[in-house]
Backbone as a chain_set.jsonl record, in Angstrom:
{"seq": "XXXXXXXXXXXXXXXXXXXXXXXXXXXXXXXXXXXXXXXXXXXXXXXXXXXXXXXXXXXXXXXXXXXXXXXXXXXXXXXXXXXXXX", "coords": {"N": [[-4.872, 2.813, -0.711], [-5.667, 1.129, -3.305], [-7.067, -2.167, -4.964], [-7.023, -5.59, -5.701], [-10.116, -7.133, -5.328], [-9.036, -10.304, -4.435], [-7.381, -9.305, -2.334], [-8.732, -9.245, -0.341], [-8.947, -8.801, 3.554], [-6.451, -9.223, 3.663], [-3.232, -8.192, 5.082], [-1.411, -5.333, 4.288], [1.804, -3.646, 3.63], [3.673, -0.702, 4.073], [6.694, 1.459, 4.263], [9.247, 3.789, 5.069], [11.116, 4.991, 2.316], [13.887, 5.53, 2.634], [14.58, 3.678, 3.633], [14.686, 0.869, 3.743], [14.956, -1.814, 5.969], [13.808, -0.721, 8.07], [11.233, -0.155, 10.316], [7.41, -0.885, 9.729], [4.759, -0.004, 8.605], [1.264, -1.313, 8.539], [-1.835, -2.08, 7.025], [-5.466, -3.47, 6.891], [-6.364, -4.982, 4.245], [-9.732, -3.495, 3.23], [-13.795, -3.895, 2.398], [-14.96, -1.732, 0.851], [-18.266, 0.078, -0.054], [-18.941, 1.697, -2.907], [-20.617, 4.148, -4.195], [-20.54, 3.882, -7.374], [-20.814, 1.012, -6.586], [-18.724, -1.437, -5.366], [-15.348, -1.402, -3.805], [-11.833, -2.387, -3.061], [-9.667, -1.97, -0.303], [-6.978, -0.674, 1.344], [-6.011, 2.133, 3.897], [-4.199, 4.739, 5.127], [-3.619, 6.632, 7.189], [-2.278, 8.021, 8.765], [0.135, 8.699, 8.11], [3.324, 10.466, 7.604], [4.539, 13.119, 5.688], [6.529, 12.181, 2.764], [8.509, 9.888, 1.251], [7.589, 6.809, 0.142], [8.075, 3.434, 0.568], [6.159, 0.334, -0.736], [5.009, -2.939, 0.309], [5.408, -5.839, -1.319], [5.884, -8.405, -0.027], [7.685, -10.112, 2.285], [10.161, -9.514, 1.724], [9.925, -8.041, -1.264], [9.374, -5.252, -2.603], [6.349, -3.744, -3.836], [5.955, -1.444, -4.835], [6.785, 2.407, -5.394], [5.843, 5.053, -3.305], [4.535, 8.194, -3.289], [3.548, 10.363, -0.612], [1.904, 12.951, 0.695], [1.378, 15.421, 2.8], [-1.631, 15.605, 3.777], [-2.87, 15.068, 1.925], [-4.848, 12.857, 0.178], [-3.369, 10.432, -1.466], [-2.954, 8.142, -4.127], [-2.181, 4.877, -4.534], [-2.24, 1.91, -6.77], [-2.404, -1.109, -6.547], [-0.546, -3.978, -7.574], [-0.769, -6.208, -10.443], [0.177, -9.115, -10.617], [3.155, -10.202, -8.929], [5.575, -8.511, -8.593], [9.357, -8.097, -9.773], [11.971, -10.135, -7.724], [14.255, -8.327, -6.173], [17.853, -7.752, -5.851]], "CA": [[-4.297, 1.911, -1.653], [-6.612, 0.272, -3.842], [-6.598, -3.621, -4.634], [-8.205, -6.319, -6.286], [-11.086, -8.44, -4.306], [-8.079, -11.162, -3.737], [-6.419, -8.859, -1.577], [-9.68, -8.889, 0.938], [-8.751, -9.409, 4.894], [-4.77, -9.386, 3.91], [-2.18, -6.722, 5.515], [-0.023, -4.292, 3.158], [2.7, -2.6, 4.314], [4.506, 0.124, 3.997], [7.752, 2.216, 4.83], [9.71, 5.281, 4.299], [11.495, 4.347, 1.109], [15.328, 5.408, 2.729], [14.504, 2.562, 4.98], [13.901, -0.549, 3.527], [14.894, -2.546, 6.888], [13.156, -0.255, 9.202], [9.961, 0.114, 11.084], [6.852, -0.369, 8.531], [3.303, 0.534, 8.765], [0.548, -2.36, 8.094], [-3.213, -2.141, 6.968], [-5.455, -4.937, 6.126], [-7.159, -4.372, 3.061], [-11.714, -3.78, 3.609], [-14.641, -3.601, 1.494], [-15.716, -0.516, 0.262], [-19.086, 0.222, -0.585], [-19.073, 3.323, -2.614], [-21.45, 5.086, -5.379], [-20.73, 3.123, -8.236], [-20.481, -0.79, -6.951], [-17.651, -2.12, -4.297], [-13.657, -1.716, -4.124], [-11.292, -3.161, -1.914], [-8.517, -0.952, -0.406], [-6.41, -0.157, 2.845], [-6.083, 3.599, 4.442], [-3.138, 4.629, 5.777], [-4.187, 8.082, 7.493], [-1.206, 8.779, 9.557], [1.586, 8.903, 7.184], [3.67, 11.698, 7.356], [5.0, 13.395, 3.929], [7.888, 11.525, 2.203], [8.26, 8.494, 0.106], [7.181, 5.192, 0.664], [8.25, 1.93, -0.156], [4.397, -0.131, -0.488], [6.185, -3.914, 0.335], [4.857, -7.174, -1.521], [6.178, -9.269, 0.909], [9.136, -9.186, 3.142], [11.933, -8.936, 0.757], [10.084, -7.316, -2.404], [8.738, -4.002, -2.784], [5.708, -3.907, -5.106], [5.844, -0.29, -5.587], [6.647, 3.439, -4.071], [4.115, 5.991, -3.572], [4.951, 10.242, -2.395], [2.957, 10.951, 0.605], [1.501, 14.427, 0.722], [0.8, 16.01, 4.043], [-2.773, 16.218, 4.367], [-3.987, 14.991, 0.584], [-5.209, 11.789, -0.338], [-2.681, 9.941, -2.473], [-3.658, 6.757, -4.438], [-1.378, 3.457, -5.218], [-2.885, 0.817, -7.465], [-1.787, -2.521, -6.29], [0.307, -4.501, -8.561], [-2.167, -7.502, -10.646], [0.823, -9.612, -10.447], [3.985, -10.324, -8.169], [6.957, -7.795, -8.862], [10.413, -9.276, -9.934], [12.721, -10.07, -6.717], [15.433, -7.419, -6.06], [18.971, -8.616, -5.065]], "C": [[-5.396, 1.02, -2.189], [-6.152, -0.809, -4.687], [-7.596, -4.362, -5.334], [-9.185, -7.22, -4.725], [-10.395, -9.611, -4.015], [-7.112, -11.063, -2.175], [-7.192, -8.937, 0.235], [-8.931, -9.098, 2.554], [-6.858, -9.201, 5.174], [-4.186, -7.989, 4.592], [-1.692, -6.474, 4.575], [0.797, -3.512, 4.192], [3.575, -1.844, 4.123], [5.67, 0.743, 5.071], [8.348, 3.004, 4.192], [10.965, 4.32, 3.425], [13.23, 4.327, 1.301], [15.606, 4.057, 3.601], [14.34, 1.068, 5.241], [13.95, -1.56, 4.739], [14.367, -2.165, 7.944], [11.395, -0.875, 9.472], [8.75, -0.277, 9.76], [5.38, -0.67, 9.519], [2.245, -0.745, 7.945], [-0.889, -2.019, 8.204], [-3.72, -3.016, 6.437], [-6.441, -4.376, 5.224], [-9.238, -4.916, 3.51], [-12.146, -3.643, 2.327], [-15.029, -2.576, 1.949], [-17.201, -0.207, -0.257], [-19.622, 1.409, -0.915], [-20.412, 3.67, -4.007], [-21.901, 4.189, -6.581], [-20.538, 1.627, -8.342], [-19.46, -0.893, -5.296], [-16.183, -2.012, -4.535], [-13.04, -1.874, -3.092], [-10.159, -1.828, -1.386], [-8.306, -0.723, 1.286], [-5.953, 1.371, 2.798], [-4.768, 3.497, 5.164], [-2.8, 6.106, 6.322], [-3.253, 8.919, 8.382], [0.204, 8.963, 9.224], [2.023, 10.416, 6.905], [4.21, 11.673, 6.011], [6.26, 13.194, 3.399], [7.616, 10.317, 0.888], [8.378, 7.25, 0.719], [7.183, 4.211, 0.146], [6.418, 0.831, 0.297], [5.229, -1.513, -0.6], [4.6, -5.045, -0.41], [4.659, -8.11, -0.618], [7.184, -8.945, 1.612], [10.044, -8.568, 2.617], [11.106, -8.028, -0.451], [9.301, -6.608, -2.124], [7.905, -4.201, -4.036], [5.403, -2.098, -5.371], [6.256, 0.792, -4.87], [5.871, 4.786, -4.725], [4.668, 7.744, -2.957], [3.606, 9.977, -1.818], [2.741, 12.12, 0.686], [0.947, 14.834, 1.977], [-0.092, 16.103, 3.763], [-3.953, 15.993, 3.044], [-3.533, 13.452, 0.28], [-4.483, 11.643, -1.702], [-3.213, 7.961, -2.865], [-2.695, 6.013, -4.77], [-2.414, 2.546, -5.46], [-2.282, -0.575, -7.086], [-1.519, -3.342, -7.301], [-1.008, -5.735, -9.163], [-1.209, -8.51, -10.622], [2.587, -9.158, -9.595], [5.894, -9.296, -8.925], [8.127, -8.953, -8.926], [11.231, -8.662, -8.452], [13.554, -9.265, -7.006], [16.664, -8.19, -5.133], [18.762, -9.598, -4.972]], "O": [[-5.963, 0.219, -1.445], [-5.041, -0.695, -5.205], [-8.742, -3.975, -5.562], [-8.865, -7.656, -3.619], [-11.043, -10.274, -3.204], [-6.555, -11.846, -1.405], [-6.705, -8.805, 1.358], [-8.046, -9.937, 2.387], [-6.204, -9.09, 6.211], [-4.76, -6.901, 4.539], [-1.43, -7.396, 3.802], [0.48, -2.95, 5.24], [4.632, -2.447, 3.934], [5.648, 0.609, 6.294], [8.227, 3.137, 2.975], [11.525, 3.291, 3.802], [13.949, 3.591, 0.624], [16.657, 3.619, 4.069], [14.059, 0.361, 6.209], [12.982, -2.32, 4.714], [14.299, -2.956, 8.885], [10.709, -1.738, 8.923], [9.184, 0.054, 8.656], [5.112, -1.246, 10.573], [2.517, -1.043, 6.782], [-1.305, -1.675, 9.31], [-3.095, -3.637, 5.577], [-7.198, -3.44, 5.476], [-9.778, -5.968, 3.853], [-11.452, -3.389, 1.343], [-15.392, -2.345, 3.102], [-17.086, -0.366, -1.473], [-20.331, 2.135, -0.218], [-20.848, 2.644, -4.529], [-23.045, 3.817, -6.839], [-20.264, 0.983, -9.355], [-19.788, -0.285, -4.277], [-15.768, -2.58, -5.546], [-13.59, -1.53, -2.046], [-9.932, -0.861, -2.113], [-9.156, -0.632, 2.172], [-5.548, 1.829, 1.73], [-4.311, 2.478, 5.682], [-1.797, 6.697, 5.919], [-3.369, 10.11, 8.671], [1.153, 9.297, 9.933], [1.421, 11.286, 6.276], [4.36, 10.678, 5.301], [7.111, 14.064, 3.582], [6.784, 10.11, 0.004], [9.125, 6.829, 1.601], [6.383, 3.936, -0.749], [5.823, 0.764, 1.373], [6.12, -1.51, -1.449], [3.397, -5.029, -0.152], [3.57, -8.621, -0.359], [7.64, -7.805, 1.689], [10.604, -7.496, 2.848], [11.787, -7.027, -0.674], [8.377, -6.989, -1.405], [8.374, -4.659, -5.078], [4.55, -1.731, -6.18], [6.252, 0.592, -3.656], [5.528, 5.259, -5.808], [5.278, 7.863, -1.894], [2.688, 9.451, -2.448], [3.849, 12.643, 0.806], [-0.211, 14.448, 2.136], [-0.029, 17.091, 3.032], [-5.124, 16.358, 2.946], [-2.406, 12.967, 0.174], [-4.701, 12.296, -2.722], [-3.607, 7.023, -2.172], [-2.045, 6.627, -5.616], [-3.332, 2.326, -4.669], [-1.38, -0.867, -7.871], [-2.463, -3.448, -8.084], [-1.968, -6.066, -8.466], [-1.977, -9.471, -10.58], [3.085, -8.036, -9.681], [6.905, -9.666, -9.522], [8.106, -10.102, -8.486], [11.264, -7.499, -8.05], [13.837, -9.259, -8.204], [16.547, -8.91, -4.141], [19.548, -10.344, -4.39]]}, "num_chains": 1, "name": "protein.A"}
């Protein structure tokens, strides 16, 4: 999941998307230092293949992402705060 340089040190978290009150999965976003410069971004390497709610905060979801067994999928992190649901 890649992120702006605000996001540095913070957790993201995800969950399977039928699930919004379940279990969720948390990474804290690192620096990157790749080829062309620096990008921020959390890994999330043990996700099995489904759909995934990517959470803002507790209550709002800032986005959902498909999970692919075994291939590197990308989410862009929101540049501002999604509108509340319910």
């Amino acid at each position: 999941m890649r992120t702006g340089r605000d996001r540095y040190g913070r957790e993201i978290e995800i969950s399977r998307a039928d699930r919004a009150g379940g279990a969720r999965t948390h990474s804290a976003v690192r620096e990157r230092v790749v080829r062309d410069g620096v990008l921020h971004s959390a890994g999330y390497p043990d996700l099995p293949a489904r759909l995934c709610t990517v959470w803002w905060d507790e209550r709002t979801p800032a986005g959902a992402v498909r999970v692919a067994g075994g291939a590197v999928v990308e989410f862009v992190w929101p540049t501002s705060a999604p509108a509340r649901v319910g």
